[in-house]
C-alpha positions as semicolon CSV with decimal commas, in nm:
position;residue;x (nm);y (nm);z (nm)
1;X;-0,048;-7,242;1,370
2;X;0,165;-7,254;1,103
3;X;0,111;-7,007;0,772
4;X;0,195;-7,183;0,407
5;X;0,208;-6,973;0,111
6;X;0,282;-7,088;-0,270
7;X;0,384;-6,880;-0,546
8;X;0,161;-7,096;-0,771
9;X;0,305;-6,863;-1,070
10;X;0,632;-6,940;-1,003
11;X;0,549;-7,354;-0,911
12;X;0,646;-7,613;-1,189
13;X;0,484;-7,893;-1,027
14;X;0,778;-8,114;-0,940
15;X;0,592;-8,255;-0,667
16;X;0,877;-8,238;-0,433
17;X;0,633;-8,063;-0,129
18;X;0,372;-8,321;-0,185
19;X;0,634;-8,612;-0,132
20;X;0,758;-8,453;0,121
21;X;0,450;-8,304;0,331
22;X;0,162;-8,527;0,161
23;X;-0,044;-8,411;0,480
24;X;-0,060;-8,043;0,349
25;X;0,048;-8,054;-0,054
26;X;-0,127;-8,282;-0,300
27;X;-0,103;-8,254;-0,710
28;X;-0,398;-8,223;-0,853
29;X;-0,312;-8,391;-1,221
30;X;-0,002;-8,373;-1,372
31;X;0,098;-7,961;-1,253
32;X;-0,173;-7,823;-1,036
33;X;-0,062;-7,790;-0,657
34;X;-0,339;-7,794;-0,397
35;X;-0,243;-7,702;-0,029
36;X;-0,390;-7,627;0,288
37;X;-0,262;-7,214;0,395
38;X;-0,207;-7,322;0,782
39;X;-0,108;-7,621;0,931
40;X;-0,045;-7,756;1,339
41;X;0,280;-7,632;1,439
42;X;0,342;-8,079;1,428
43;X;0,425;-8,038;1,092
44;X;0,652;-7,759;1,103
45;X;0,999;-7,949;1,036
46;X;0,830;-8,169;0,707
47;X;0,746;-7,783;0,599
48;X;1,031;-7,659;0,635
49;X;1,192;-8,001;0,465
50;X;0,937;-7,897;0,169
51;X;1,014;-7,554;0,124
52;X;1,402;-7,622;0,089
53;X;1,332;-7,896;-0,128
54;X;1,111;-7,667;-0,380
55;X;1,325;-7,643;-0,689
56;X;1,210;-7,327;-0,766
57;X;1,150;-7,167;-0,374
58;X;0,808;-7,128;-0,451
59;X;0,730;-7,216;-0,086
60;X;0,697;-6,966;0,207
61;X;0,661;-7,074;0,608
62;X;0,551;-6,834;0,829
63;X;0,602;-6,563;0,572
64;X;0,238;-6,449;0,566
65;X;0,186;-6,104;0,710
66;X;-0,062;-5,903;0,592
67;X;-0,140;-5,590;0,851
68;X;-0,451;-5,525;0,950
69;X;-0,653;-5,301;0,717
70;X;-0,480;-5,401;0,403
71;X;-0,733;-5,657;0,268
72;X;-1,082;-5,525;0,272
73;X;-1,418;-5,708;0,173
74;X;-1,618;-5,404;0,107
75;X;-1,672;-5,321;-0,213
């Protein structure tokens, strides 16, 4: 599996990922991004192609990792 991560606060919607990887990034209107956070390790290369082509790098491969223990749902 593949990890996908989007800075949504630094994404200006140029639509470049969803051209690119339509499979895993779709605009939702005019500037909201939806995407799917893990993907086949199939689609690694068109990710990869995505990320680079982000104007703005908002896209992150692989760069996920959150160690165990940081993220709790207790409350």
């Amino acid at each position: 599996m593949v990890r996908i991560a989007v800075d949504l606060n630094r994404c200006q919607g140029y639509a470049q990922c969803a051209f690119l990887a339509p499979e895993i990034f779709t605009m939702h209107g005019e500037e909201a991004l939806l995407y799917r956070t893990e993907a086949d390790e199939a689609h690694r290369a068109k990710l990869a192609q995505a990320a680079a082509a982000c104007p703005v790098q908002a896209i992150l491969v692989d760069a996920v990792e959150v160690p165990a223990g940081a993220v709790s749902d207790a409350r």
